[in-house]
N, C-alpha and C positions, 0 to 999 in steps of 0.2 A: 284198237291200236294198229290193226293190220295196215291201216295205206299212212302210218307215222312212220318214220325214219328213225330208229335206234341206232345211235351212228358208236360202231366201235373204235378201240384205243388209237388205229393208226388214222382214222377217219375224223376222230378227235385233234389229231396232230393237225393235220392238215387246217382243220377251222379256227386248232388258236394260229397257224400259221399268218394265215389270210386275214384273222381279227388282229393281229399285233400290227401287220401292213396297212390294214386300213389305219390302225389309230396313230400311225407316221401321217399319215396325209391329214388327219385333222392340226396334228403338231406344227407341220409346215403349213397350212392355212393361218393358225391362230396367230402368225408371223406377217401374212401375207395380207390378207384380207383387211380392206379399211376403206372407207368413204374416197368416193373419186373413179373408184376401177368400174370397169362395167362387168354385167352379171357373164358374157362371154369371157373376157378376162380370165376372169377365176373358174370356169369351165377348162378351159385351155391349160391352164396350169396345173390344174387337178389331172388332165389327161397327160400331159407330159410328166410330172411327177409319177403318178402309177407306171407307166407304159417304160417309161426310160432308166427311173432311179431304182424304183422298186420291181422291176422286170415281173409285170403281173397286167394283170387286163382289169380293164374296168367295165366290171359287167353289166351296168347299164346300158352300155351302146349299143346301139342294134335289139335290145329288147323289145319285145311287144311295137316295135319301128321306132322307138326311142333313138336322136341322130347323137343324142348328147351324153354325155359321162356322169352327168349329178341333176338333182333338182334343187333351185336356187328359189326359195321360198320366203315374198319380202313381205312383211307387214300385214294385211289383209290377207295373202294364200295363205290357205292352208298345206296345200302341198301339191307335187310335181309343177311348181313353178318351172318353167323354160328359161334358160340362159340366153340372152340376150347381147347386142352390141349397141344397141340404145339406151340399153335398162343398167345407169349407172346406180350404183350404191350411194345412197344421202349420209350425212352424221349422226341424222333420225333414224335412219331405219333399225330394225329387228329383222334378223337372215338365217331360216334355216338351209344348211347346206345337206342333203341326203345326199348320199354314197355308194356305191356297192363295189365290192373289190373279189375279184378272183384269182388265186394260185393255186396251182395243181389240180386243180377241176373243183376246186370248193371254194363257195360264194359268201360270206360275211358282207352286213347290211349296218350302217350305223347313221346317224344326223347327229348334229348339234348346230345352238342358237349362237347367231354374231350378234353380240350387243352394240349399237356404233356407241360414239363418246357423246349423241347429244340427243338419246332414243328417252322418251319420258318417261317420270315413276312409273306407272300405270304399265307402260310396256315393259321394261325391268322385273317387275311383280310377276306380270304373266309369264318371264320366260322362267323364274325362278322357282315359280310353282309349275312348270310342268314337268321340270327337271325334278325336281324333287317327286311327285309323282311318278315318273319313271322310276326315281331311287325305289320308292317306296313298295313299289311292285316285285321291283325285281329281289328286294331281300324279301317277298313270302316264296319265292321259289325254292322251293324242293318235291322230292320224290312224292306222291301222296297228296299233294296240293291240288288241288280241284282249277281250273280253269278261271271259274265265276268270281275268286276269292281274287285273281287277281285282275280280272274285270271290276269288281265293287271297290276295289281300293284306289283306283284310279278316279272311278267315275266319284264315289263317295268326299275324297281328298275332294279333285276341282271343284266340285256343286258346296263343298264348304267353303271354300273358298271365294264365289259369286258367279264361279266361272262353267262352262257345258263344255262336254265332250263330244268331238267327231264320231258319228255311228258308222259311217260308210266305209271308212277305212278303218284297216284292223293288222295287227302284227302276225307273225307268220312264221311258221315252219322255214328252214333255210340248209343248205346242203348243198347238195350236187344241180338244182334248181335254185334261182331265186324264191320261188313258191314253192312250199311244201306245206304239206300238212302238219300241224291243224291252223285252224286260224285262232288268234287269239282276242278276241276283245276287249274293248276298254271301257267296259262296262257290262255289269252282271249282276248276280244273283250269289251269295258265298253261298259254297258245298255244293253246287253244280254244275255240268260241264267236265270237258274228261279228265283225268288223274296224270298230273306227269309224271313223267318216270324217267331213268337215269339214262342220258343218252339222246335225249331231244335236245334238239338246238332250235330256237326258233326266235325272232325277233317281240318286244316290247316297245312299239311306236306312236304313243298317245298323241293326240292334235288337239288340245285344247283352245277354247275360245273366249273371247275376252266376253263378247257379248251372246246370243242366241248360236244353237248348235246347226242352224240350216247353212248349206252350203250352197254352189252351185257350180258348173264346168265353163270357162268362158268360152269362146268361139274355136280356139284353136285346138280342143278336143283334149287338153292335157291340163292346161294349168285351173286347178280347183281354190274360189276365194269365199270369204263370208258374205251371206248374203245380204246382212246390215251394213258391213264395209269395215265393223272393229276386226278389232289385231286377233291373230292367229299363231299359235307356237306349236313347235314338237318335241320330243326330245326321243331318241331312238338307239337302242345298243341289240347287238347277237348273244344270244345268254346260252349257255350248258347247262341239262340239267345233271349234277352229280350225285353220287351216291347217297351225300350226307346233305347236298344245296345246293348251290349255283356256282357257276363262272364267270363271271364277264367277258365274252369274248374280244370284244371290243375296247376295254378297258383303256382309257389314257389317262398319262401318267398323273394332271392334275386332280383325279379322281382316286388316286392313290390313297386310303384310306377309309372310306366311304363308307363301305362294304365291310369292316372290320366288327365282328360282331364285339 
C-alpha cells in the first residue's frame, strides 16, 4: 500500500469539492448537448464553463500534450476521442464525454454516455449495460474488498450480456495526480489483487464493446476505436473508499438514489 494515496479528512474535502464541480458541468452539458453542434463546440463550452463559472481548471489541458479540456468519444471510439470543428454530432450517435476537473490541487475524473434522439436499440442496450456495470462495481466497494472482485463483476455482467471489455485501459488512483496508484481493472479474478481501504480515491471507467474487445490507436496518436467498427461505450465516476463503503465523488443528481442500499 506504500506508493497508494490514503487521503485524509481535509484532503477528503477538497475531492468531494472538485467531484460536486465536475458533476455541474455534466448538468449543464445534459442541457446543452444535441445533434448539430460540432465535437469543438462542446469542448469550448466545457472550458468556459469550468474556467469562468466554476473558477477551477480543467485538468486535462496541457496533460501528457493533451491541447483539449475533454475527450469526445462517438460511436465506434472507445475513448480519448479529440474534439473537433468538422466532427458534428448526428441524431444517431452515442457520445461519451470524459472530463477531468481540478480545485485546490485536486483532480476528480468522471464520463458519461449522450444518447441522441435517433441512436438504435442495440446502441441504447449498450450504453445502459455499461452504466449499470459501472453501478454494479461501484456498490462492491468497501474496505476489505479485493481489487479482482471488482474487475470479475464488470467483466462477468458485459460477457453476460454478449458484450467484451476493454483490457488496455483501466480506472485509477486520483488525487493531487490525475494517475495514481493503483490501477484498477475491469476484469479479474475475485479475491485477488490488493485490498482497499479507507481513504483511496480512485476512478472506475469500464469501456465496453458492442462486438470483439480488440482495439486500435488511429493516426493522430490519441483517438482509440474498435477494431471491427461496432459501438463502444463508457461510463466512469471518482469513488472514496469509506470506513463502512463507498462515496461517489462524482455523483449527479439524476443518480440520486442509486446507491441507496
Amino acid at each position: 500500500m506504500s506508493d497508494v494515496s490514503i487521503k485524509n479528512a481535509s484532503q477528503i474535502a477538497f475531492m468531494r469539492q472538485s467531484g460536486k464541480l465536475l458533476a455541474q458541468v455534466f448538468m449543464m452539458l445534459d442541457e446543452y448537448v444535441k445533434p448539430g453542434l460540432t465535437t469543438m463546440q462542446v469542448n469550448d463550452r466545457v472550458e468556459q464553463f469550468i474556467v469562468e463559472e466554476l473558477q477551477a481548471r480543467p485538468a486535462s489541458k496541457g496533460q501528457y500534450g493533451y491541447q483539449f479540456v475533454l475527450n469526445c468519444s462517438i460511436n465506434d471510439v472507445v475513448c480519448h476521442g479529440v474534439p473537433s470543428k468538422s466532427q458534428i454530432i448526428r441524431s444517431s450517435d452515442i457520445i461519451n464525454l470524459d472530463i477531468t476537473l481540478e480545485k485546490n490541487g485536486y483532480i476528480t475524473d468522471s464520463s458519461k454516455m449522450y444518447v441522441m434522439p435517433d441512436a438504435s436499440t442495440e446502441a441504447k442496450r449498450l450504453v445502459s449495460a455499461t452504466t449499470t456495470a459501472l453501478y454494479n462495481a461501484i456498490k462492491l466497494v468497501k474496505p476489505g474488498v479485493r481489487l479482482g472482485d471488482i474487475g470479475h463483476m464488470i467483466q462477468s455482467f458485459a460477457q453476460a450480456k454478449g458484450y467484451s471489455v476493454v483490457r488496455e485501459y483501466c480506472g485509477h488512483g486520483i488525487g493531487v495526480e490525475m494517475h495514481e496508484a493503483p490501477n484498477v481493472l475491469h476484469y479479474g479474478t475475485p479475491n485477488t489483487g490488493m485490498k482497499l481501504q479507507a481513504g483511496m480515491t480512485f476512478t472506475i471507467e469500464p469501456m465496453i464493446n458492442q462486438g470483439k474487445a480488440k482495439i486500435k490507436t488511429k493516426k493522430d496518436g490519441w483517438t482509440v476505436v474498435t477494431k471491427d467498427k461496432k459501438l463502444s461505450a463508457q461510463a466512469e465516476h471518482t469513488i472514496l473508499v469509506t470506513n463502512s463503503g463507498f462515496e461517489v465523488l462524482t455523483l449527479r443528481p439524476e443518480e440520486a438514489g442509486i446507491f441507496d442500499s
